[in-house]
C-alpha positions in Angstrom: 0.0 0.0 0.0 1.4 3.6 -0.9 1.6 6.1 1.1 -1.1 8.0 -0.8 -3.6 4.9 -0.7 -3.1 4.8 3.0 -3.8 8.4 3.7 -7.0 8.3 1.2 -8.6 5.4 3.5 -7.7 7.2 6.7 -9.6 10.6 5.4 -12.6 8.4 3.0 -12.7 6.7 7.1 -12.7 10.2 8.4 -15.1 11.5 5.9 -17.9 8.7 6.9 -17.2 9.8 10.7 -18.2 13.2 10.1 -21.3 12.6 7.8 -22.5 10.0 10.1 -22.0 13.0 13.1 -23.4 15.7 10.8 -26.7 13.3 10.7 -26.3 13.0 14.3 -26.1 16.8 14.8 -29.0 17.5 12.0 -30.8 15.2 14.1 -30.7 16.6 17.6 -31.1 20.2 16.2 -34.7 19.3 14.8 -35.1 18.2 18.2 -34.6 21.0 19.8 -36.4 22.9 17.3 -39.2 20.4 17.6 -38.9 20.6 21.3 -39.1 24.6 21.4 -41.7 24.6 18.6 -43.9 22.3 21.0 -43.3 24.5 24.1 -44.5 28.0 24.9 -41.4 29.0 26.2 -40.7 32.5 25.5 -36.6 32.9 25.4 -36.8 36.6 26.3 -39.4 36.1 29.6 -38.9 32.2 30.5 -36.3 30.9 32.6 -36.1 27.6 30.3 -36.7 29.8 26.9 -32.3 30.6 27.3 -31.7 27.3 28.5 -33.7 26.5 24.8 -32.0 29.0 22.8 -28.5 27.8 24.1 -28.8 24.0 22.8 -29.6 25.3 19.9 -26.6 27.6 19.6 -24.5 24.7 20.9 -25.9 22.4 18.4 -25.3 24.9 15.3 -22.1 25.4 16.8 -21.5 21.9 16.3 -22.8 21.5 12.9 -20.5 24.2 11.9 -17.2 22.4 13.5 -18.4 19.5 11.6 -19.2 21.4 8.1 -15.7 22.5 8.9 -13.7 18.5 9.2 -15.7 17.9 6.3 -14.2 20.9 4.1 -10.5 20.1 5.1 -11.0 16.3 4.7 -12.2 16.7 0.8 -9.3 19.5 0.4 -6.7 16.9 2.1 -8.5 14.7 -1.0 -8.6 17.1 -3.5 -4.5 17.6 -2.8 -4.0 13.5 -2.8 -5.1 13.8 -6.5 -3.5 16.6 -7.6 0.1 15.1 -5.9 0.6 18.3 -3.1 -0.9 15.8 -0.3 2.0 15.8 2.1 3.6 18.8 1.1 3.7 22.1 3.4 1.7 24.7 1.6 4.3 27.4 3.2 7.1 26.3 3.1 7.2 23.4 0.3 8.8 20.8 2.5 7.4 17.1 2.9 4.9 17.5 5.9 6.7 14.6 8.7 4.7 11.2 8.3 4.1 11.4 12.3 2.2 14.9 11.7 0.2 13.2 9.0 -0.6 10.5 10.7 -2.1 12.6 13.6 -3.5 15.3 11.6 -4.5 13.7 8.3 -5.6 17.0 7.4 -2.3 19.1 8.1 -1.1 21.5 5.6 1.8 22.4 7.1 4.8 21.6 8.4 5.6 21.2 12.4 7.9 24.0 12.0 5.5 25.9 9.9 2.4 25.0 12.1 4.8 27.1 15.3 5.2 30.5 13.4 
């Protein structure tokens, strides 16, 4: 297996992850939606209505994160098939195999990722 193939399986595995959580976070924020839909809680008067309102922020804050890992997995892709996968985008080194292997993702160096 190449180096390349390997890193495509990792992010296609870390790709999956992040839909499936994506669905996970779609999910809960229709609940809470739902849930405040359902209730008469008013977030400016109620004591629960900011309680309401913050799950939701939480949640869309999540969704975002997610939206996010999703974006810099299919970049991390994009660069495995144009050949720049591995290669710091400041400097032009080879990215360290140890950094790549924690951070699939990285785009940089270690000693560009400290400036």
């Amino acid at each position: 297996m190449t180096p390349d193939t390997t890193a495509r399986a990792r992010l296609e595995e870390l790709r999956a992850v992040t839909l499936e959580r994506l669905s996970a976070l779609e999910g809960e924020h229709r609940a809470v939606v739902d849930a405040s839909r359902d209730s008469n809680a008013d977030d400016e008067h109620d004591p629960e209505g900011s309680t309401i309102a913050f799950e939701r922020a939480q949640v869309d804050a999540l969704v975002r994160d997610a939206l996010a890992r999703l974006e810099s997995v299919d970049d991390a892709l994009r660069r495995i098939d144009d050949g720049t996968y591995g290669t710091c985008t400041r400097c032009g080194e080879p990215i360290a195999a140890g950094r790549l292997e924690a951070r699939p993702t990285a785009t940089t160096c270690v000693g560009c990722a400290g400036r």
